[in-house]
Every structure is written in C-alpha cells, then in structure tokens.
C-alpha positions in Angstrom: 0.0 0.0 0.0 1.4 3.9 -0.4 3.5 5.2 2.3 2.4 8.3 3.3 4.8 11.2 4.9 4.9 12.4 8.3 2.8 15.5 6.9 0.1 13.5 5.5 -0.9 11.4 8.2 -3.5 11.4 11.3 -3.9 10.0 14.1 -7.3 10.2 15.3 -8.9 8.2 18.5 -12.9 8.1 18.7 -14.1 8.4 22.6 -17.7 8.9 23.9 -20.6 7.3 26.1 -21.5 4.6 25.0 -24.0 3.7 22.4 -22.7 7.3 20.6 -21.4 5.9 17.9 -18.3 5.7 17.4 -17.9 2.3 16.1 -20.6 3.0 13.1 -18.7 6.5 12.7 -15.5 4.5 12.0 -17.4 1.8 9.6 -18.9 4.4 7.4 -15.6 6.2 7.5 -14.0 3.1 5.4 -16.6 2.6 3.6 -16.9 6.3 2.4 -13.2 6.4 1.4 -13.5 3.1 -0.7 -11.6 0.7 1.6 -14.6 -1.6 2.9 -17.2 -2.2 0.0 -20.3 -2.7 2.3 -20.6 -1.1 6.1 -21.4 -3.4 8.8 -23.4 -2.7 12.0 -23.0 -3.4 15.3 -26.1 -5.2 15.4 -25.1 -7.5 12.7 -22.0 -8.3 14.5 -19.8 -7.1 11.3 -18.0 -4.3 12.1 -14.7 -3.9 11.2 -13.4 -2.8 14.2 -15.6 -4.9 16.9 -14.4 -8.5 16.0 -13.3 -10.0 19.1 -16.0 -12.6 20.5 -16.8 -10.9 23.5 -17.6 -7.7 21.8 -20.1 -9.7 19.5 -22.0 -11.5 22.8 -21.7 -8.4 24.6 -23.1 -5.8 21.9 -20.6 -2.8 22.6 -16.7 -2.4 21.8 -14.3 -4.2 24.7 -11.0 -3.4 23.1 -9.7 0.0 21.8 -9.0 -1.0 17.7 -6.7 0.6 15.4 -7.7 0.4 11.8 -7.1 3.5 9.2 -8.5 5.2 5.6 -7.4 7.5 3.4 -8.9 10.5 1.9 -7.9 13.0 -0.7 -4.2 12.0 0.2 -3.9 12.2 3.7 -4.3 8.7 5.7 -6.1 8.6 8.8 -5.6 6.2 11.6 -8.7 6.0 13.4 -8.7 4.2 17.2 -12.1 3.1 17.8 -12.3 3.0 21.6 -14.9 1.5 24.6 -17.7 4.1 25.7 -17.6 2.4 29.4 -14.9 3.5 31.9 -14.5 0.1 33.4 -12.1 -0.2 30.3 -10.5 3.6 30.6 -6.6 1.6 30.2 -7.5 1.5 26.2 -9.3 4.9 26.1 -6.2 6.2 27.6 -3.5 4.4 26.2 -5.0 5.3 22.7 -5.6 9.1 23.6 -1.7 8.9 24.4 -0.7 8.4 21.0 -3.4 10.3 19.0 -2.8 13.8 17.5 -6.6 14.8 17.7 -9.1 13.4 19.8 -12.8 13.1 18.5 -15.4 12.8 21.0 -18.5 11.1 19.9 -21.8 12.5 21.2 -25.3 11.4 20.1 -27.8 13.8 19.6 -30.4 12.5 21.8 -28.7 12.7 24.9 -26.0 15.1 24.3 -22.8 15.2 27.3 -23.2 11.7 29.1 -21.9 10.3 31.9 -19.5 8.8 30.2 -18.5 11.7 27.4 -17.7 13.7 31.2 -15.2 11.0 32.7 -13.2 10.9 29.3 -13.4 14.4 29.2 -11.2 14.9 32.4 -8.5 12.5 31.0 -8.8 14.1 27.7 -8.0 17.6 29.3 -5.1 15.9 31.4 -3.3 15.1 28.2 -3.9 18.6 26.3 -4.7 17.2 23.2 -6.8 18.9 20.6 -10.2 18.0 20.0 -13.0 18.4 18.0 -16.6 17.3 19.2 -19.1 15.1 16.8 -23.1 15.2 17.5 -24.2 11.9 16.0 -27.7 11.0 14.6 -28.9 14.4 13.9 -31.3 12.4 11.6 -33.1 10.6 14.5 -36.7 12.0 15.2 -35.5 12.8 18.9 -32.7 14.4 18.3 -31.9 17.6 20.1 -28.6 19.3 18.4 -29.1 22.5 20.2 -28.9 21.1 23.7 -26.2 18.6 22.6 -24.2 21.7 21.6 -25.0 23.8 24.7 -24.0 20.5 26.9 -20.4 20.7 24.7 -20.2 24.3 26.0 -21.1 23.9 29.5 -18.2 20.7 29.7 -15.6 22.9 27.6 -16.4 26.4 27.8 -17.1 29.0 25.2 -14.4 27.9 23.1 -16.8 25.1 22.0 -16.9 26.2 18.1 -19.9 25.4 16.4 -18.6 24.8 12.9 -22.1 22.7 11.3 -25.4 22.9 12.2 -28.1 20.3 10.9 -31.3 21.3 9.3 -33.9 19.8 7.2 -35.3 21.4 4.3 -38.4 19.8 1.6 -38.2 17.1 4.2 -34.5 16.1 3.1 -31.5 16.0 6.1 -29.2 18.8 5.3 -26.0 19.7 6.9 -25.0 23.8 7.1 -21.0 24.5 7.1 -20.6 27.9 8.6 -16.4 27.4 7.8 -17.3 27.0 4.0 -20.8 29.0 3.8 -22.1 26.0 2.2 -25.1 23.5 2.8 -24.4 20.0 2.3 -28.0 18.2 1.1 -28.2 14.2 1.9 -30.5 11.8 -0.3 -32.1 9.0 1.5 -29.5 6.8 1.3 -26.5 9.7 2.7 -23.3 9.3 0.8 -21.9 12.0 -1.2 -24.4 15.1 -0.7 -25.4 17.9 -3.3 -23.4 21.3 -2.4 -25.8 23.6 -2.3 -26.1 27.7 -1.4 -27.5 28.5 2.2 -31.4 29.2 2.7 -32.1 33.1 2.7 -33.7 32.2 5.7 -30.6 30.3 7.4 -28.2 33.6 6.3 -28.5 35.9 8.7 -27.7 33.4 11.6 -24.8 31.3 9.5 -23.6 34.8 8.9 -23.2 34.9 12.6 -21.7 32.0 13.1 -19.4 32.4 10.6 -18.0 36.1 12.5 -17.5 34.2 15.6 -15.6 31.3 13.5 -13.6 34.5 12.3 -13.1 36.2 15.4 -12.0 32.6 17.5 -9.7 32.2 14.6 -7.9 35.3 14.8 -7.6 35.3 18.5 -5.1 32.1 18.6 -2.7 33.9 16.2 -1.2 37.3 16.4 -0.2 37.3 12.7 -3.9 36.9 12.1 -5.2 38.9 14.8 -3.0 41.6 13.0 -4.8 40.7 9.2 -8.2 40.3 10.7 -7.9 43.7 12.8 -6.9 45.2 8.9 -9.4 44.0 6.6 -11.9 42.9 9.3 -12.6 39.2 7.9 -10.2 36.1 7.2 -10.7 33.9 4.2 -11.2 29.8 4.4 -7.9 29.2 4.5 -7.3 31.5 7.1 -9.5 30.7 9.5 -8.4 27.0 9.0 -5.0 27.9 10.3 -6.3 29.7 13.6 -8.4 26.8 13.9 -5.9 24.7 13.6 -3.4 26.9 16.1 -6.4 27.1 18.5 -6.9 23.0 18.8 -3.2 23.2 19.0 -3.4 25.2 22.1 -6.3 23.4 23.7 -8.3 26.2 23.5 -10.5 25.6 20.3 -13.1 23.2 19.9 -14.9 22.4 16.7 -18.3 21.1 16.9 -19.4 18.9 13.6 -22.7 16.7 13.3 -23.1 13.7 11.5 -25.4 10.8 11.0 -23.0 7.9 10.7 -25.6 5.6 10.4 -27.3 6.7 7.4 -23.6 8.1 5.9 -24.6 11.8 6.2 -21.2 14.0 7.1 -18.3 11.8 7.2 -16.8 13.0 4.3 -16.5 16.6 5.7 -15.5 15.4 8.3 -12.9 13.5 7.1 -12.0 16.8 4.9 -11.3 18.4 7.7 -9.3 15.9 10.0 -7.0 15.9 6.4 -6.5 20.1 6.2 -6.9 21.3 9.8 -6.8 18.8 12.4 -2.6 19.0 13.6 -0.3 15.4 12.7 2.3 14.3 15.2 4.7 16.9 13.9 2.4 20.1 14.9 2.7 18.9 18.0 5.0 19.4 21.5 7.4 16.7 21.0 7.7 13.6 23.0 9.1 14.0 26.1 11.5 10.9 27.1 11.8 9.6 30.8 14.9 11.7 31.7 13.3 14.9 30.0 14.8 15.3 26.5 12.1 16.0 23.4 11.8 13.4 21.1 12.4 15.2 17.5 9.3 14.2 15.0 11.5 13.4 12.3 11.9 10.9 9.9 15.7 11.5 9.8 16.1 11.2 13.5 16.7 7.8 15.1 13.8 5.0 15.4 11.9 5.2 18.1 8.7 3.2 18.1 6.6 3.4 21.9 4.6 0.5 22.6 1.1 1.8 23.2 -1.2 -1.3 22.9 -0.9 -5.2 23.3 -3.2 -7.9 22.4 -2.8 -11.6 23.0 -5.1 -14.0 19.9 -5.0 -17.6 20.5 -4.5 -17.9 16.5 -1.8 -15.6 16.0 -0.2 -15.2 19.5 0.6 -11.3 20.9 0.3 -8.6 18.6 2.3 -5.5 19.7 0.9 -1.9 18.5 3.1 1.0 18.6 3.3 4.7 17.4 6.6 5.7 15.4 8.0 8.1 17.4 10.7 9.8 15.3 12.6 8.1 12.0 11.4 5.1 10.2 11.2 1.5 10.7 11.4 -1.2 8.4 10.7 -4.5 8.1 13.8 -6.6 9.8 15.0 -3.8 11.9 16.7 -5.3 15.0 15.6 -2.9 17.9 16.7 -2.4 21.4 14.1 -2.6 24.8 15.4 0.5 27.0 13.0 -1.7 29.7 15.0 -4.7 29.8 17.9 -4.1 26.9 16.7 -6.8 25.0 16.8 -6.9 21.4 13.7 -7.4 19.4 14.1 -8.2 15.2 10.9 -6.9 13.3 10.2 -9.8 11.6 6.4 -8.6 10.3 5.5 -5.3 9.8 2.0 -4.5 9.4 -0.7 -1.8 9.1 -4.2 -3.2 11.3 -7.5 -2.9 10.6 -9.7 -4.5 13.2 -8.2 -7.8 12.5 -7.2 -7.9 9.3 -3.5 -6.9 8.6 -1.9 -5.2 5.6 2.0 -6.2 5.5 4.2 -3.3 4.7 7.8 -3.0 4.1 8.2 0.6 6.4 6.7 3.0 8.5 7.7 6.7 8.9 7.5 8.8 11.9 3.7 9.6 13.2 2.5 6.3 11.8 0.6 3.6 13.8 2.1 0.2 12.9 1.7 -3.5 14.4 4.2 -6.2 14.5 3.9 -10.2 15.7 5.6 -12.2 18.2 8.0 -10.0 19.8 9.7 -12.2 23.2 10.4 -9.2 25.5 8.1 -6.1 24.9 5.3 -5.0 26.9 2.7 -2.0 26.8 4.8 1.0 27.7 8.2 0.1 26.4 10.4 2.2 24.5 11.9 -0.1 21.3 14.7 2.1 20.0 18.2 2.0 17.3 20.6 -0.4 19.2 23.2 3.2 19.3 19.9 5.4 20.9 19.2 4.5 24.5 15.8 6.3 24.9 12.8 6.0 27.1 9.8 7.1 26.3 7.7 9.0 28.6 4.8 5.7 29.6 1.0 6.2 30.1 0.3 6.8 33.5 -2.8 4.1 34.1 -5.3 4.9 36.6 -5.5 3.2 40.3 -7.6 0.0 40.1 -11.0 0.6 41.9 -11.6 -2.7 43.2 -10.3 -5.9 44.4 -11.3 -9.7 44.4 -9.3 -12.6 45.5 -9.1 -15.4 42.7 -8.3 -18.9 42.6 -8.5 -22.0 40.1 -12.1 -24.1 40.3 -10.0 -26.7 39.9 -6.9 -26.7 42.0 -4.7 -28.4 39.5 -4.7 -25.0 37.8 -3.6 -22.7 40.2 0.2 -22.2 38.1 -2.4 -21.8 34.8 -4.6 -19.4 36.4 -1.3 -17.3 37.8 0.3 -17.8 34.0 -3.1 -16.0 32.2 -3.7 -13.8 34.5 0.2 -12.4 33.9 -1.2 -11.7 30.1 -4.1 -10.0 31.0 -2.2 -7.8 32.9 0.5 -7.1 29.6 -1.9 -6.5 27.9 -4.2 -4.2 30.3 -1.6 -2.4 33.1 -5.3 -1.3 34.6 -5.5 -5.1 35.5 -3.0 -5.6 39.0 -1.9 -9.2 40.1 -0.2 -9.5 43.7 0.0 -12.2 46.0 -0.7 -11.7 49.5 1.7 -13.7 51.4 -0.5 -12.4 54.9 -3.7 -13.9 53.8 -2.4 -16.4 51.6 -4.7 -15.0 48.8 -3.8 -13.8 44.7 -5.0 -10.9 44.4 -6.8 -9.1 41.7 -7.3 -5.4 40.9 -9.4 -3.5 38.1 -11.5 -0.9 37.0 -15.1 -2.4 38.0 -17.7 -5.5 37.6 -17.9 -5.0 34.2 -14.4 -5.1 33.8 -14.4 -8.1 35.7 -16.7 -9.6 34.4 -14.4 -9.5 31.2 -11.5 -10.9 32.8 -13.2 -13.8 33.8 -14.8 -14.4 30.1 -11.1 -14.1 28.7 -9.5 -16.4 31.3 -12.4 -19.1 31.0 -12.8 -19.1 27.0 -9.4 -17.7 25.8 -7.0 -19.4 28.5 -9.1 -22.2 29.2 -9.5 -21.4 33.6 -12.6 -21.7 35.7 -12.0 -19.1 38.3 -13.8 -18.2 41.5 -13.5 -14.7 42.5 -14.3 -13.8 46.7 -13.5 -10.9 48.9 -10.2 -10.1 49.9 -9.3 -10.6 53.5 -8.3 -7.8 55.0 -4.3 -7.2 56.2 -5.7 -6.4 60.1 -2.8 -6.0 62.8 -2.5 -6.8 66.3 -1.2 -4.6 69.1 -1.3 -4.2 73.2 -2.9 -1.2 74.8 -1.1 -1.7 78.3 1.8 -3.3 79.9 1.7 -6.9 81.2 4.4 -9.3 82.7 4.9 -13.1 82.6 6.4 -15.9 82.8 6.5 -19.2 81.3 8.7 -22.4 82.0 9.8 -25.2 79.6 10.6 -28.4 80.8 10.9 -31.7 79.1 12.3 -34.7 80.1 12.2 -37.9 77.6 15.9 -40.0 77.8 18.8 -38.6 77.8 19.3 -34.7 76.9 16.5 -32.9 78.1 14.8 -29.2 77.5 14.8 -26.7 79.9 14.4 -22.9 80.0 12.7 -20.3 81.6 11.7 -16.5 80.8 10.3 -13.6 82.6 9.3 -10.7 80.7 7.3 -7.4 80.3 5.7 -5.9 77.3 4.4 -2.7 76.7 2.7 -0.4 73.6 5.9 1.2 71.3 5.3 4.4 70.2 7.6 7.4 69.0 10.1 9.2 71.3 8.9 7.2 74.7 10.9 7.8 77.4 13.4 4.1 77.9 11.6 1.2 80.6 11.6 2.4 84.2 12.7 -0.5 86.5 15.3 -2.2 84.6 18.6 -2.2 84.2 19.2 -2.3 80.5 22.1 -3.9 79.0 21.2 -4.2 75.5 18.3 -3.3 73.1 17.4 -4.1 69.7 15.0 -2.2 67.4 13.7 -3.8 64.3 11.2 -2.3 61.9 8.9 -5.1 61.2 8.2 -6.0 57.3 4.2 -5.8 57.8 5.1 -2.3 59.8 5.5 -1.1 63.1 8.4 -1.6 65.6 9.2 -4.8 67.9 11.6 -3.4 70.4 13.6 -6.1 72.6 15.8 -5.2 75.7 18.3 -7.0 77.9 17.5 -6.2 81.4 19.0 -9.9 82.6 20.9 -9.3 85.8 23.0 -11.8 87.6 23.6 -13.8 84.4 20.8 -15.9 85.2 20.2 -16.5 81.4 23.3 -16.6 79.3 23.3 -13.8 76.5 23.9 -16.6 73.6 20.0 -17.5 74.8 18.5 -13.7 74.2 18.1 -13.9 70.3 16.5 -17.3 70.5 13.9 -15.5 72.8 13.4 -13.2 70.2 13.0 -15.7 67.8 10.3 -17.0 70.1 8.5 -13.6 70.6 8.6 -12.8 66.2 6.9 -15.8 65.8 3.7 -15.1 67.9 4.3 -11.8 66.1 4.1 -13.4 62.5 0.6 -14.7 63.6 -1.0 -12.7 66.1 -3.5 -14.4 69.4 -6.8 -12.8 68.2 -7.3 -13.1 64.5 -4.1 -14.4 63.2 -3.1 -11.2 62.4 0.6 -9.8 62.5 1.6 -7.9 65.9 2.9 -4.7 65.8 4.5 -1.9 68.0 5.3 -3.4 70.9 8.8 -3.2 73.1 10.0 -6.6 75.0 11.7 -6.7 78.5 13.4 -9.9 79.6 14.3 -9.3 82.5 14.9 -12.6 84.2 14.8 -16.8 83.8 16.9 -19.6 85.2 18.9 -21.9 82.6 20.2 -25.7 82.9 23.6 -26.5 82.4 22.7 -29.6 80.6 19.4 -29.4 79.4 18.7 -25.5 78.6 19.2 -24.8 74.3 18.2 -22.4 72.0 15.3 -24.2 71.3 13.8 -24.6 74.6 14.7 -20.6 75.1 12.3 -20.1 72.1 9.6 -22.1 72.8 9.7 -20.4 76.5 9.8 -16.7 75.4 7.0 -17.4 72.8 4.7 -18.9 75.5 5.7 -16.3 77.9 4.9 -13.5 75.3 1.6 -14.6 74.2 -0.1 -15.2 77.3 1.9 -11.5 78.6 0.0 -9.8 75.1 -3.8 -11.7 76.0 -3.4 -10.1 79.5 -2.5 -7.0 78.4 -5.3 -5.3 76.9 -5.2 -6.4 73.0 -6.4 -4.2 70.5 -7.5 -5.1 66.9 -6.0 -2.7 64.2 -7.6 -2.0 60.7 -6.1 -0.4 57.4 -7.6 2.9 56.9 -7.8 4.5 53.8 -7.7 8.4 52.2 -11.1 8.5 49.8 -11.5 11.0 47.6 -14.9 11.4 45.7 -15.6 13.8 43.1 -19.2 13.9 43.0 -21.9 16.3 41.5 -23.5 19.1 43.6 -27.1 17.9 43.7 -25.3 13.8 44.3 -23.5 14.7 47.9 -26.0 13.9 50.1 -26.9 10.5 48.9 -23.0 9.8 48.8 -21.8 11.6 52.3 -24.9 9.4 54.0 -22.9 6.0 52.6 -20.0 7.4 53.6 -20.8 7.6 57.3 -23.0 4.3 56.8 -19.0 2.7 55.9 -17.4 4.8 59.1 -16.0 7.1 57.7 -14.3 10.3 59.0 -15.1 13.2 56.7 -12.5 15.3 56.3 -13.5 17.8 54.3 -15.4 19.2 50.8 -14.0 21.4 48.4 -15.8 22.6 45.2 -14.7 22.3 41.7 -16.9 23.5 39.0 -20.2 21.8 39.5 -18.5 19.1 41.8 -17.6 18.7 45.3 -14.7 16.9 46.3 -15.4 14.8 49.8 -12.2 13.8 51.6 -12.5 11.4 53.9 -10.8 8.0 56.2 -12.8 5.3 55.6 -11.7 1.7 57.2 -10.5 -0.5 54.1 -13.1 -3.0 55.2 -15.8 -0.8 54.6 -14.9 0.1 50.9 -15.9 -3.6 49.2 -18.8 -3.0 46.9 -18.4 1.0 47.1 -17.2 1.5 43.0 -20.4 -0.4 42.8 -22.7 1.4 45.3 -21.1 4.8 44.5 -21.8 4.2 40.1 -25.7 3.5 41.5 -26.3 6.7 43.7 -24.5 8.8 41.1 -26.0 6.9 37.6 -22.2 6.6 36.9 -21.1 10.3 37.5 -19.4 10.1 40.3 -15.5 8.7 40.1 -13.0 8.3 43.5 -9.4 7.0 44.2 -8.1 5.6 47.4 -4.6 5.5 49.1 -3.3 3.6 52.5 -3.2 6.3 55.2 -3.0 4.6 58.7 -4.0 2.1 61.1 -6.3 3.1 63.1 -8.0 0.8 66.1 -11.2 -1.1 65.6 -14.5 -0.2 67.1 -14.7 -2.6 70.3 -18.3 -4.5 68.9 -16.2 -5.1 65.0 -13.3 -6.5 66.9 -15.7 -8.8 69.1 -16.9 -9.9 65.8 -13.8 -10.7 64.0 -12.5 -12.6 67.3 -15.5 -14.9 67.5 
C-alpha cells in the first residue's frame, strides 16, 4: 500500500458514552473512502473494528481497535475506543498516541456520563479536539442542547462549525467554515453542495463572525490581518483553527449521522486540512526529559502503546513511530530490559485484518507479531539510541477480588493467564498476599471483571472463582503486662529446659526508655508488615546466658508473625526480659524459644489487645445535587469526613474510611451517582477497631 509522509498522516482516536457511535462512525468512515465495500453494524456483529467474541455476545466495543483510511491523500488512523470506563486503560493508552481526539456525542442525549469521565482525561493530556453530534437524523434528536451540553463541559471555546437542518423534508447539513449547505439523499453518501437558505443567512452569517473572530484570536499574525481587513478567508480561518486546537483552547463542533452516511466525508476533509499530525505537536518527552524530534531523519523510536494476545496468532504489539522510520527486519533495542527485538512482520491493522508493509515513517501507527520481550509501555529504540519514552500513566484499580483456580490443578495456569491479561491491560494488578495467603486481583469495575473472567475461561481455558479479599488487620497491646512461662521436658537422655520472665508494653515514637530495669542491651527492628518490635536486655546476675537472648526473640517474632486474636501480624510493641533460670545440661536455643514465645503470648492476652484495621484516604468527586446521597454511605461505611472542596459543578469529599468498609463502594457509589461520580483511594494509617467489630472478627 502507499507510504504516506509524516505530513500526510492522522492520528485520530474516537471516545464517547456509550452507544454514541463511534464504532458505526468508524465503519462508514472506510466505507466512504473506498476501503470496505459494504458497512457493517454493530447489530449484525460485522464491524470492522468490533471483531473479538466478547464484543459480538456483549453488543458494545471491549478493546480499543486501530484500523485506518485514506482520503484525498492524507491517511487517517482511526482508534475506535470503549464508551464504558470500566475499560479507561484503552481509552487512555490510545488518547496517548493520537494527535486529535474526537469525541463522539449522540444527539439525543448530548454530554453523558460517560462523554464527562473521558473528558477529564482528555483535558489531562492537552490534546486537541474536535466534538461530533451523531444521529442528527433521528426524530429525537436535540442538536441545540447537545451543543449547549459541549459548552457547558468545555467552555465558550466550544466552536460550532455545522449545524443540521432539514429542508423539503430532506437531512441537510450547514458548514458555517465554508458558507455552504451540504444536502443528503435518503441513502446519505456523497451530498449535493448547495447555497444556504435566505432564511438560514442571517444566523450562519453569525456563526461564521464568531468562527472568524476565534480564529484570529489564537494567532497574532492573524489577529494583526483580521484587525486590517476585518474578515479572514477559508484558509485562514483553518490555520487559527488549527493553532487554537493546538493550544487546547479551540473546539470544533461537527454533526453527522454515521448511520445513514450523512457527514463523514467533511469530516474526514477536515481531520486531512486542519486537524494537527504528530509533527504540529510538542514533541515527545522521554523519561529523563529530553524532546523526542518528530522526524523521519532522526533515530527509530517506536513506543509501545497497545498489546493484544489472539489464541491464532499469538501477541500482537501496537506501537506509534515516534521519530525516523522503521522497516521490516530492523533489529531494535528494549530501553525496559535491553533486550533486542528483530521486526520480523510489519503491518498496518485494521480491526483484524493486517496489511503487510515493508516501512513506516515517523507519526504512523504500525503492528508487529511475536515480539519475546516487549510489553505496553516500552520504548523499542536504534541499538546506538538508549531512549525512554515517557509511559502512560494508568489509573489506580478501583476494586479488588481474590481469585483462585475451580479446579486446583490450575492454580500455576490461572497465575500464567492472568500475567497476560495484565501485559496486555496495566489497569489489571496481580499480587499475592503472602499475609492472607490470597492472589489478588485489581481492576476498573464488575464489568471489567466480568471480562476478565470471560477471557480467562474461553481464551486461557481457567474456571476461576472470584471472593472478597481478606483484609491485612494487625495486632497490638494497649497496656503493659508481665509473665512468665517455664519449659521443661524430660524424655531420655538430653533434656529441654528454659525459663523467661518478661514485660511488654505499647511502642510508640520518642517514649521515654523502661523504668525499672537495668538495660544492658536493646534491639530495634522495623517489622516488614510495619510497626516496631523493640527487645531489651535487662538480665541481671547472668541468670540467662546472653547466647540464649536472640532465641527468645525468635520465640516472641513468631507469635508476632501470627498474632492471638485473628491471626493477624503484631505490631508496635517493646519486650523486657528481665529474668529466667537456665540448665547446664538441658537448657538450648530451642527450649529458650519455645519459653519466650509462650511467655509472650499469654503477657499480650493479659495486656489489653487491640484489633488494628487499614484505613484508607477516599476522595470522591461527585456532582453538587449527588452529595447527600453519597456523604450518608460514607458515614454508613465509618468514615471520618475530612472535608469538601468545590470544583466546577463538583464537590470533592475527603474522607478516612476503614478498608473493610470500601468492598462494593465502586459499585454502590456508580448507582447513587447513575455513573457520575469517580473516586481514588490510598493507605493512610492504622487506626483501632470499634470494640463491637473487633468482638466480631475474634469470634
């Protein structure tokens, strides 16, 4: 197929609510430029870019999916993305290597839910954008409200470019940026071009000033020719829309009905001459802060933005040239792991189809097969051009389930699949809890879940069982206790004798050193499950020998390691042995540790124990007329609020909740807010639990 030049191409990624559109947008997209000869539909299952199997039994795109067209000489690589948040790693990971970002709206319901979450990443990432009111052709549409909800999410620099109208009972399309009205037959396709109403003048006239005025004002070479002649022409207003998108402070609004092929070739028309390619852009930024030059003479630099495992062809790596060209048997190095990776297949994608090509220049959007060592985020670079590429920062999981095998026998196999998921979706977290014994499992939400569990069962072949996480409680002492335990055994021969006296008391920062004691040596350790375990010498008289102490210790760390109440490690507590007697024969390091385990244990039940539970810092961006609903589950979950800011029409509620309280909140919280709601969470503290929970957990 032609090779296109840096200039010529662009990158383009489709985001929106669902059910907006975006996948029919992208269908009749190809087939209006010639490269599919009949459109499918999503309710046909024969789409080109929805082709896995779960997005045919689910009805809506799973997968972000990079497939391409090309009009008038320009070629346009089009990312069709999910309109559901619980898969926000593709939205993201394909808004990261767009040049223009087109948001999807449909003209019945205008600014979703949805359109709002992907907004806030969108404006994160400063990318330009255009908006797109789809089905302006249904009976319910509503394009003035659509465009008023576009204004009231970006601002006035929303730039209403189209406007639809009907006219002798045909679907017409006005273009305020060309003065011209576009006229559809039933069928859409290529429309008449036809001159404006005399009644639709006077306000496309209007339009058309403030296209001219928005234009000027992101160029001071134009603000200087429109402040002259008081107008610009087409081609001048293109550049200051162009500049403006640039700046992230422009925002063309176009309507389309992609369904019945009404639009997409203007559309198209103007992604080619105005929307910016990679090289109008900032330039990367690698990992240690140089720019990445968008040029096709600079060094190969190709970042991995995408990866998709297919039982028929095994993992298919997508990736963005970054700057210079690369062709097919190019031996490239992994600035992750220095590995060196051969091209061996080259390809352009569309859905799953694949076009071979011998090269791809800088700005393009290329696939390869098989590669052994690359993963979603890495940097594959010439051998002689260490580089990093800046990687997508993936949101915090929202909740967690701990998984295991149906069957037991495929506990490794579930381990091994989950690791691919998780290469192939970093929103997607696998740890292993050696406290509770438990693999854990992070992600965006039920539905996202739900996902993972029809990939693991129909792609990797594992039954899994999904459960509540246990949750990582601690132990500690809320006064001091002493006692003593003695260990004697007698069975033939060499027998086992020790004994240990000891105190215990709560640890905490810059107390004062033991009253009562002599002390002849201390020990502070920092405990791996945090907190401190303190242990002093205060043996006088040499009534234990000193070779004995660390075997006490040892004795002491392992009650620790598995606390009396819930099995729970033990933490912040200092250790006083201050006497014991010792055999000559019989007393060893082991009878030392089985007496200063006993002795500690029963000093720790007799010393007030206290139940400690992870808290955690919740924040919750929620809409104004939403917080009551949400603040009442909040306190329902025991929370301590700590404060509300505003933000727009938000308010942000801070608060501590108890980590045990936040199972089925992403849920809970998505059902009091219809979805508009959106929080993160972070490990503050332990804090103790309420006597009547810790009774509870005890029992």
């Amino acid at each position: 197929m032609k090779i296109y030049d840096d200039k010529h191409i662009k990158n383009v990624v489709f985001v929106g609510a669902h059910n907006s559109g975006k996948t029919t947008l992208a269908e009749t997209m190809l087939f209006e430029a010639g490269l599919i000869n009949r459109r499918g539909t999503v309710e046909n299952k024969n789409t080109v870019s929805d082709y896995h199997d779960i997005e045919h039994e689910r009805g809506n795109s799973v997968f972000a999916t990079p497939l391409h067209t090309e009009w008038r000489n320009y070629k346009i690589n089009i990312i069709d993305t999910p309109g559901l948040d619980d898969f926000i790693g593709e939205i993201i990971s394909s808004i990261r290597v767009a040049d223009t970002i087109v948001t999807v709206l449909n003209a019945q319901q205008g600014v979703e839910v949805g359109t709002e979450i992907i907004w806030n990443y969108i404006d994160k990432f400063h990318k330009p954008t255009l908006f797109v009111i789809n089905q302006i052709d249904h009976i319910n549409s509503k394009f003035d409200e659509s465009f008023k909800s576009i204004k009231n999410l970006v601002g006035n620099n929303a730039l209403q470019i189209q406007y639809p109208l009907v006219v002798d009972g045909a679907q017409c399309i006005v273009d305020v940026l060309k003065m011209k009205m576009y006229k559809f037959g039933p069928e859409g396709g290529k429309p008449a071009k036809l001159e404006i109403p005399d009644g639709q003048k006077e306000w496309a006239k209007e339009l058309n000033n403030e296209l001219i005025e928005k234009a000027a004002e992101n160029d001071e070479t134009l603000l200087e020719l429109f402040l002259e002649k008081g107008t610009l022409n087409e081609d001048e207003m293109r550049q200051g829309i162009k500049a403006g998108m640039i700046n992230h402070e422009l925002f063309p609004v176009f309507c389309v009905s992609a369904l019945n092929d009404m639009g997409s070739g203007r559309l198209m028309g103007f992604i080619d001459n105005v929307a910016p390619a990679a090289a109008d852009l900032k330039p990367e930024q690698s990992v240690d802060g140089k720019a990445v030059k968008a040029t096709k003479e600079s060094p190969t630099a190709l970042f991995v933005f995408k990866t998709v495992y297919q039982p028929n062809l095994g993992q298919i790596t997508f990736f963005k040239v970054m700057s210079g060209e690369v062709r097919l048997n190019d031996k490239l190095s992994n600035s992750r792991n220095n590995e060196t990776e051969t091209i061996n297949q080259l390809f352009i994608m569309d859905g799953k189809e694949r076009q071979p090509v011998n090269k791809l220049t800088v700005g393009d959007i290329g696939a390869t097969l098989k590669l052994k060592f690359t993963e979603t985020n890495d940097t594959l670079a010439a051998p002689n051009h260490v580089l990093s590429i800046k990687p997508i920062k993936f949101p915090p999981s929202r909740i967690k389930k701990a998984v295991f095998a149906v069957n037991t026998k495929d506990e490794e196999k579930l381990s091994e699949s989950l690791k691919k998921i998780h290469s192939q979706d970093p929103t997607v977290k696998i740890s292993f809890s050696a406290e509770s014994k438990q693999l854990i499992l992070s992600c965006q939400g039920d539905l996202h879940l739900a996902t993972i569990d029809w990939t693991l069962k129909n792609i990797y072949g594992v039954e899994a069982r999904f459960e509540k996480p246990k949750i990582a409680f601690r132990e500690t002492i809320q006064r001091s206790s002493t006692s003593n335990y003695r260990h004697k055994k007698q069975s033939g021969g060499s027998g086992q004798f020790a004994e240990v006296h000891l105190k215990i008391e709560p640890w905490n920062e810059n107390m004062e050193e033991p009253q009562g004691f002599i002390i002849r040596g201390k020990e502070e350790m920092d405990l791996s499950w945090g907190g401190k375990l303190v242990f002093y010498n205060c043996i006088v008289g040499g009534v234990i020998d000193l070779r004995y102490l660390p075997s006490i210790m040892k004795g002491v760390l392992e009650v620790m390691e598995e606390g009396p109440l819930t099995g729970s490690y033990i933490r912040d507590v200092r250790v006083m042995v201050y006497d014991g007697k010792m055999h000559s024969v019989d007393s060893n390091d082991i009878s030392f540790k089985i007496a200063g385990a006993h002795a500690f244990k029963e000093a720790f039940l007799n010393a007030n124990p206290k139940l400690l539970e992870p808290v955690m810092e919740l924040t919750v961006k929620v809409p104004e007329d939403m917080v009551g609903s949400v603040m009442t589950d909040l306190q329902a979950r025991r929370s301590m609020i700590l404060g509300v800011e505003s933000n727009n029409n938000y308010q942000i509620l801070k608060s501590l909740t108890p980590e045990a309280e936040l199972y089925g909140f992403s849920t809970d919280l998505r059902s009091l807010t219809q979805g508009r709601a959106t929080f993160k969470s972070s490990f503050s503290s332990y804090k103790p639990v309420p006597a009547n929970v810790q009774n509870d957990l005890v029992n």
